[in-house]
N, C-alpha and C positions, 0 to 999 in steps of 0.2 A: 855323654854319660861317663868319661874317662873319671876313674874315682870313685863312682857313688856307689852305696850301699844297697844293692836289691832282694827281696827278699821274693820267693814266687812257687807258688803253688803249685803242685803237679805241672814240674819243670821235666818229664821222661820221658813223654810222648804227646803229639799232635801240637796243638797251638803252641801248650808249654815247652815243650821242647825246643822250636821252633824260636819264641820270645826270649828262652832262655842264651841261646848259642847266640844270637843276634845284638843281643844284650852285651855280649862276654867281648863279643869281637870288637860293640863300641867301649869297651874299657871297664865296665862296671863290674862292681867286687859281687857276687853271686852270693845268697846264701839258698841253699836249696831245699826245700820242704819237702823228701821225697816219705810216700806210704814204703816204697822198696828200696831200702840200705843200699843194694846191691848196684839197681839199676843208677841209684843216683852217681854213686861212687865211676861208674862207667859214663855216664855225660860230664861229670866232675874233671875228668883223665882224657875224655875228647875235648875241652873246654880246656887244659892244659896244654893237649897238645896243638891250638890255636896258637898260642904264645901271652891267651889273654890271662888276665889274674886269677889267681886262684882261686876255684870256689871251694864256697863250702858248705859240707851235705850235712842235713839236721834229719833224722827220722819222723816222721808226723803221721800218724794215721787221724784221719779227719772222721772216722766214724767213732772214733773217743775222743771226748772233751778233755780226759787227761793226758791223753797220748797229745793233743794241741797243747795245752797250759806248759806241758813239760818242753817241748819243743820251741816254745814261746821265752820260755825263763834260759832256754842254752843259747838262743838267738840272742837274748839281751847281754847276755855276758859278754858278746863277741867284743873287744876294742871297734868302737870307731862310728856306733849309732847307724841308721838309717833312712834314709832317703823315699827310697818308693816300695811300696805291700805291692802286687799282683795277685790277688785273690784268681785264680787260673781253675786249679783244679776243679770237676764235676763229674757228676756219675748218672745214669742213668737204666733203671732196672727193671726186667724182665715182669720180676711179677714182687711183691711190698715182700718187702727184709726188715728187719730192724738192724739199727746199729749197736754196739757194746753198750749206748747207754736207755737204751731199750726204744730209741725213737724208730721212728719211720724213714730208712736210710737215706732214702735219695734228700729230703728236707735234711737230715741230719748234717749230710755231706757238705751238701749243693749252700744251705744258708746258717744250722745252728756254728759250726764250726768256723768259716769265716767271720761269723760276727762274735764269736770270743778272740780268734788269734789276732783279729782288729782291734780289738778293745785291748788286748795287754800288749801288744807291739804301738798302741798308740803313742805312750810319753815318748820311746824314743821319736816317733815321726812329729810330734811337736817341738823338740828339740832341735828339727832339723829345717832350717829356711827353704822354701819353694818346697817344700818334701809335697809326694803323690800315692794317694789310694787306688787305685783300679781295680772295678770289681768289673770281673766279666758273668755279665748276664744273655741275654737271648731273647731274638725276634720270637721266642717259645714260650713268651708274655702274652702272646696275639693266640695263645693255645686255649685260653682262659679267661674268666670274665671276672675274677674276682681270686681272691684266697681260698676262697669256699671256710672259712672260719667255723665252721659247724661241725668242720672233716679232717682238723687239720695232719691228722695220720694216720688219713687213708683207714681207717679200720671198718667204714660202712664198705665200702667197696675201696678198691685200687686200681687205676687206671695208668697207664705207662705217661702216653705224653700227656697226660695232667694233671699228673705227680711231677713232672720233669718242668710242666709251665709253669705250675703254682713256684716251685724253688727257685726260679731264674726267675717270675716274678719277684720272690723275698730280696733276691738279689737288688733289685732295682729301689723297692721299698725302703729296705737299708740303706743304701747311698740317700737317698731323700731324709731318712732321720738324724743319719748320723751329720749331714749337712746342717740339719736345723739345731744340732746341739752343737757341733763345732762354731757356726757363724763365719764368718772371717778369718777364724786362726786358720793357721796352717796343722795339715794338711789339708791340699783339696782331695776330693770324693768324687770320682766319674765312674760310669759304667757303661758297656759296650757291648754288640751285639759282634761276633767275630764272624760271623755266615756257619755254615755246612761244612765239617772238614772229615773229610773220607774216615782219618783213622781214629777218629773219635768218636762214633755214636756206635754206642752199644757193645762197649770191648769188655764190658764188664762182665756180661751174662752168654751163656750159651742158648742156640736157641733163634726163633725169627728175627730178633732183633739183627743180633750180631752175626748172622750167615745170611740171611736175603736182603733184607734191607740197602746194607751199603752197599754190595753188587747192582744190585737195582738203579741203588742215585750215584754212585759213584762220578757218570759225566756231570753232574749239576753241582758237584763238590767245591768247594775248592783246596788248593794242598794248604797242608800247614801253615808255611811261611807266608801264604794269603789272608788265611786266618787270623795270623800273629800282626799282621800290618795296624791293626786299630788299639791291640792292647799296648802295641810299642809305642804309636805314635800317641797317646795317652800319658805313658810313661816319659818320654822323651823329647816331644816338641815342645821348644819354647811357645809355637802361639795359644797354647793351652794353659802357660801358666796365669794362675789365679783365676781362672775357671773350674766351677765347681756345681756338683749336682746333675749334671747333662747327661744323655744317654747321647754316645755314640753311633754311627752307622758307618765303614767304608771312609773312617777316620775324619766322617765328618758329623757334626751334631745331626739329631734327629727328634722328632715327634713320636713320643711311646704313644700305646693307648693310654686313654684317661684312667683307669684303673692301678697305671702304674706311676702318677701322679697324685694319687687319690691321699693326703696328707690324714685324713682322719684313719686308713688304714692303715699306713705306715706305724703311725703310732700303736694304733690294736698290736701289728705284729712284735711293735718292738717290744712292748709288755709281756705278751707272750712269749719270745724268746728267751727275754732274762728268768720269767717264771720257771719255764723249762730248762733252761741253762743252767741255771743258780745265776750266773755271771754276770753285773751292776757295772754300766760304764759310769765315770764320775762325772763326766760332762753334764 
C-alpha cells in the first residue's frame, strides 16, 4: 500500500480505526472521513507519530447528504487522486431517528450516504488503475428476508436489528448494481462481513443496547483489528485484484443469502435511492 491514496469511513473507532492505523503503517496516504473534527485530528497525530505519512482529516457527517457532497468535493481537490473508498462507517439505533435530511437514520447512515460519497469519489477511482471499493456490510443480511420495500422508513413500525439488517442488506445490493453498471472498468466493488466487534454495537444510543448487550457477548466478539482483517485484505491483497461483486467472510469469499443476490431488487433499491437522494450516477 506504500503510496496509495485511501479514503475510509468512520476511521476513530472499532474496525475503522483498526483498518485505518494498519493501513498508515503499510505506507498509505489516509484521507480521513471523520463525523468528529476533533477525534479525527487525534488518530491523524497517532498516525504521525507512526512515522507513517500524513493523513488527512475531511469532516463528513453521513446523516447530511450535504455534509457528504461537501466533503466529497474537498477530497477531490486533494493532489494526487485515489486508489481505494472504505465505505467502514455504520450506526445502529435504539429506537427510529431521522437524519438532517428527514430520512430514517440508520438507512440514511448505513446506505443513502455511502451510495452518494461513491458515486462522486467515483471519477477519481476510475482514473486510478487496479483502484478498490469496499463496502462493509454484515452477516445482519441473514436478520431479514427481504428490503421490506413497502416500509422502507420504518414508519409503520421500527424495529432495531431489522432496520440495521435491511441497511447492511442495501449495502450488499449496492455493490451488486454498482458492479452491473461499472462492468469491467475499474474500480472493483466487494463487500464484507467483518464479524461482531465489542466496541462497535450500539455506541450510538443510551440504553439496552449499549449497556447489556456487549457485556453480555463480549466473549464471542472479536477485537478490532480482528474485525479489520477482511476490510484490509479487500483493500490490499493482490489475490483480489480484478475481482469484483463477492461478499467476503474471514477474508475469504462466501455465499450471501439469496435475497442479497436478488438482481431485480438491487435495481428497485437503486431507483429508490437516487429518487430519495436526488443523486444520478452517470454510469
Amino acid at each position: 500500500m506504500e503510496g496509495k491514496r485511501v479514503a475510509i469511513t468512520g476511521p476513530t473507532a472499532g474496525i475503522g480505526r483498526a483498518t485505518a492505523l494498519e493501513l498508515a503503517v503499510r505506507g498509505a496516504h489516509l484521507r480521513l472521513l471523520c463525523r468528529n473534527r476533533e477525534k479525527g485530528e487525534a488518530l491523524a497525530a497517532e498516525i504521525a507519530a507512526l512515522g507513517a505519512p500524513e493523513a488527512v482529516v475531511i469532516e463528513m457527517d453521513m446523516a447530511s447528504l450535504a455534509s457528504v457532497a461537501e466533503a466529497a468535493r474537498q477530497l477531490a481537490g486533494i493532489d494526487g487522486g485515489l486508489e481505494v473508498l472504505i465505505n467502514n462507517a455504520g450506526l445502529i439505533n435504539t429506537r427510529r431517528r431521522e437524519s438532517l435530511d428527514g430520512f430514517e437514520e440508520t438507512l440514511a447512515v448505513n446506505h443513502f450516504a455511502p451510495f452518494v460519497l461513491t458515486g462522486l469519489l467515483l471519477p477519481l477511482l476510475e482514473d486510478s488503475p487496479g483502484a478498490r471499493i469496499v463496502n462493509v456490510a454484515s452477516d445482519a443480511h441473514k436478520f431479514v428476508r427481504g428490503m421490506g420495500f413497502e416500509d422502507m422508513q420504518a414508519e409503520k413500525n421500527y424495529r432495531i436489528f431489522r432496520e440495521y439488517g435491511r441497511s447492511k442488506l442495501a449495502n450488499m445490493l449496492f455493490t451488486l448494481g454498482l458492479v452491473r453498471r461499472l462492468g469491467s472498468k475499474s474500480p472493483t466493488v466487494n463487500c464484507c462481513h467483518p464479524g461482531a466487534v465489542a466496541s462497535s454495537l450500539g455506541t450510538q444510543n443510551a440504553g439496552f443496547v449499549s449497556g447489556i448487550v456487549p457485556r453480555l457477548l463480549k466473549p464471542f466478539f472479536k477485537t478490532p483489528e480482528q474485525g479489520a482483517r477482511t476490510s484490509l485484505f479487500l483493500a490490499c491483497d493482490p489475490s483480489v485484484a480484478g475481482i469484483s461483486g463477492r461478499y467476503f467472510v474471514n477474508s475469504r469469499e462466501a455465499t450471501p443469502k439469496p435475497w442479497a443476490l436478488d438482481e431485480a431488487a438491487a435495481e428497485r433499491l437503486w431507483d429508490y435511492t437516487e429518487e430519495c437522494t436526488g443523486f444520478r450516477y452517470t454510469q
